[in-house]
C-alpha positions in Angstrom: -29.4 -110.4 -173.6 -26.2 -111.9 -173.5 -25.5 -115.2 -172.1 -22.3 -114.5 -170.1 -24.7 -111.5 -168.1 -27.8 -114.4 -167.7 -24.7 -116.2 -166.0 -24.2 -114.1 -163.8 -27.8 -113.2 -163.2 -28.3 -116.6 -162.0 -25.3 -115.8 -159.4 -27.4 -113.2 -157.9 -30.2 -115.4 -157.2 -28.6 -118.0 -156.3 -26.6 -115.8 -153.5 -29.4 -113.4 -153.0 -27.4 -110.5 -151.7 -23.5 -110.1 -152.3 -21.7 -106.7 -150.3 -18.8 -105.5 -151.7 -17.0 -105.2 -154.9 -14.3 -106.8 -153.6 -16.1 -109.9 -152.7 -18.2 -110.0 -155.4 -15.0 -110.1 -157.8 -13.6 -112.9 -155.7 -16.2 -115.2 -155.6 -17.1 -115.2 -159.2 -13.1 -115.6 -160.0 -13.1 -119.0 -157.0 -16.8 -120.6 -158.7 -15.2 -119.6 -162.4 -11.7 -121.5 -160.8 -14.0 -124.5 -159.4 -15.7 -125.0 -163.2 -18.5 -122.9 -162.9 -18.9 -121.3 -166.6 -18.1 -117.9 -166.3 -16.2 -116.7 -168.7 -14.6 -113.5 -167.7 -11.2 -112.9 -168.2 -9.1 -112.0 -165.4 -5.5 -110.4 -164.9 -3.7 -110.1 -161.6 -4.2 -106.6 -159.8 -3.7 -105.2 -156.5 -6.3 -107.0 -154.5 -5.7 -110.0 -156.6 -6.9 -111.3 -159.8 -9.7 -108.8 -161.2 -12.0 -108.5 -164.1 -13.0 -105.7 -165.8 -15.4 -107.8 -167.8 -16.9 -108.1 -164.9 -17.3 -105.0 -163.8 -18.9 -103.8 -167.1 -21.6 -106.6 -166.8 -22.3 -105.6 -163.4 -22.5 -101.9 -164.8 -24.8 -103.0 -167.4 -26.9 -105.9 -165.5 -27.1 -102.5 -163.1 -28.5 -99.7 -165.8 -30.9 -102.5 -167.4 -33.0 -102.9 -164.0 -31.8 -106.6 -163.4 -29.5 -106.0 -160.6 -29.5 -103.5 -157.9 -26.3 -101.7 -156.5 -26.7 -100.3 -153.3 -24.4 -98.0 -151.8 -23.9 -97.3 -148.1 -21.2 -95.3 -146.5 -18.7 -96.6 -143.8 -16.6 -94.6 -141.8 -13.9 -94.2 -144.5 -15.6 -96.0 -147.6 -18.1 -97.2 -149.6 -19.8 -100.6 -149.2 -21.5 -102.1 -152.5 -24.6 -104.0 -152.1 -25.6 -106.2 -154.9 -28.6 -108.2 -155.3 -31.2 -109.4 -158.3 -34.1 -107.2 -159.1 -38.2 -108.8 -159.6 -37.2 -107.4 -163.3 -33.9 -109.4 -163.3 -36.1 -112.7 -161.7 -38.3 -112.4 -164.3 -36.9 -111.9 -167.2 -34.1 -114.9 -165.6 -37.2 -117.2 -165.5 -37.7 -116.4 -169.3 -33.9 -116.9 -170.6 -33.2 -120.9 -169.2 -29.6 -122.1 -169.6 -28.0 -124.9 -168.2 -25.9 -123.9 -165.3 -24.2 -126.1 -162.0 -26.2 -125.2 -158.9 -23.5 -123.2 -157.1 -26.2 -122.7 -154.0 -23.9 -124.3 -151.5 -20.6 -122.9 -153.0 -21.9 -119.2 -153.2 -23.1 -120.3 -149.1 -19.9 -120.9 -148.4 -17.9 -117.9 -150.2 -20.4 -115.3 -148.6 -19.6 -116.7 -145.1 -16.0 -115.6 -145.6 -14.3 -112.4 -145.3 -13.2 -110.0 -148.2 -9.5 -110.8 -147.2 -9.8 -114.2 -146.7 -11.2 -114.4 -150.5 -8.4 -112.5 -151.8 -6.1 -114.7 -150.1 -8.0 -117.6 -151.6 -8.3 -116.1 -155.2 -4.3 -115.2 -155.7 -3.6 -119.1 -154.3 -5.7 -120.4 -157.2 -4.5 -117.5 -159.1 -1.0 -119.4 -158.7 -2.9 -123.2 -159.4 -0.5 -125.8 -160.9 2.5 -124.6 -158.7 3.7 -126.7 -156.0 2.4 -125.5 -152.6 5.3 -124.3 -151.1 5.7 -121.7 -154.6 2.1 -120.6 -153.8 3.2 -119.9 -150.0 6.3 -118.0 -151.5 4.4 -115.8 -153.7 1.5 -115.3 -151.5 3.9 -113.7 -148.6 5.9 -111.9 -151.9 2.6 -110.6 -153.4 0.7 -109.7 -150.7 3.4 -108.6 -148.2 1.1 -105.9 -146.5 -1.8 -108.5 -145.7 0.5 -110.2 -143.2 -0.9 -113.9 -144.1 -0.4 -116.2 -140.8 0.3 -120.2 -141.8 -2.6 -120.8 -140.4 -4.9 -118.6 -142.9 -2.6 -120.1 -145.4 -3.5 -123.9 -144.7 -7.2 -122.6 -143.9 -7.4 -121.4 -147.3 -5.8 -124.9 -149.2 -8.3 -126.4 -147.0 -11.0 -123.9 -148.2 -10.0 -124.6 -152.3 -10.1 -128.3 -151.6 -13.4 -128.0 -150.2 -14.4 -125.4 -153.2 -13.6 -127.6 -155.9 -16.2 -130.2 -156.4 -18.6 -127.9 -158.8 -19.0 -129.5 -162.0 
């Protein structure tokens, strides 16, 4: 077993349960952004940034028995439920590593909306501009997702608050 996939086994138990792709790409991408050590690469895509590493590892974690997927169907999609399996606890009890407790982090990502996360993601996805550039490409980006000012400063607010994991 690879270390990046124990990585993210540890994830899944610390968060338990975790619905929707979406989501689950976002807060791995926000902990990896706050110096959590996942190393999945990610590139910018239509719901912000996006890893398909991470969406093999899932598929693999998924066809090994150590995570569950769970589908259930809305009234015009699919909702993704992902959570670790008793084989995926024990064989994590087995493979030890050395990683941050995220507990309170992943407590506070799951509390917040799909939307809200992407909005969060692309701002740190734009980290190192001035404030005002993120702003700028936020509303040029994501023109469609209509962000108020307010969700804006609620999600600076948010990062600040996110970014004490080391």
């Amino acid at each position: 077993m690879l270390t990046n996939h124990a990585k993210l086994m540890q994830f899944f138990a610390a968060a338990n349960k975790v619905s929707g792709r979406k989501k689950l790409q976002k807060m791995v991408y926000i902990l990896q952004k706050c110096h959590v050590p996942f190393e999945e690469k990610y590139q910018f895509h239509f719901y912000g940034p996006y890893s398909e590493e991470l969406s093999l590892r899932i598929e693999e974690l998924c066809n090994l028995g150590f995570i569950s997927e769970e589908k259930e169907a809305k009234s015009n999609y699919i909702q993704y439920h992902y959570q670790i399996t008793e084989d995926g606890n024990e064989f994590l009890n087995q493979f030890q590593m050395d990683m941050p407790d995220m507990t309170e982090q992943i407590s506070l990502l799951k509390a917040k909306s799909s939307r809200f996360l992407e909005l969060v993601s692309t701002m740190f996805y734009f980290e190192g501009f001035p404030d005002e550039a993120i702003v700028k490409k936020v509303h040029k980006i994501k023109p469609k997702q209509k962000y108020t000012d307010q969700e804006i400063e609620e999600a600076f607010q948010f990062i600040q608050r996110m970014k004490p994991v080391q």
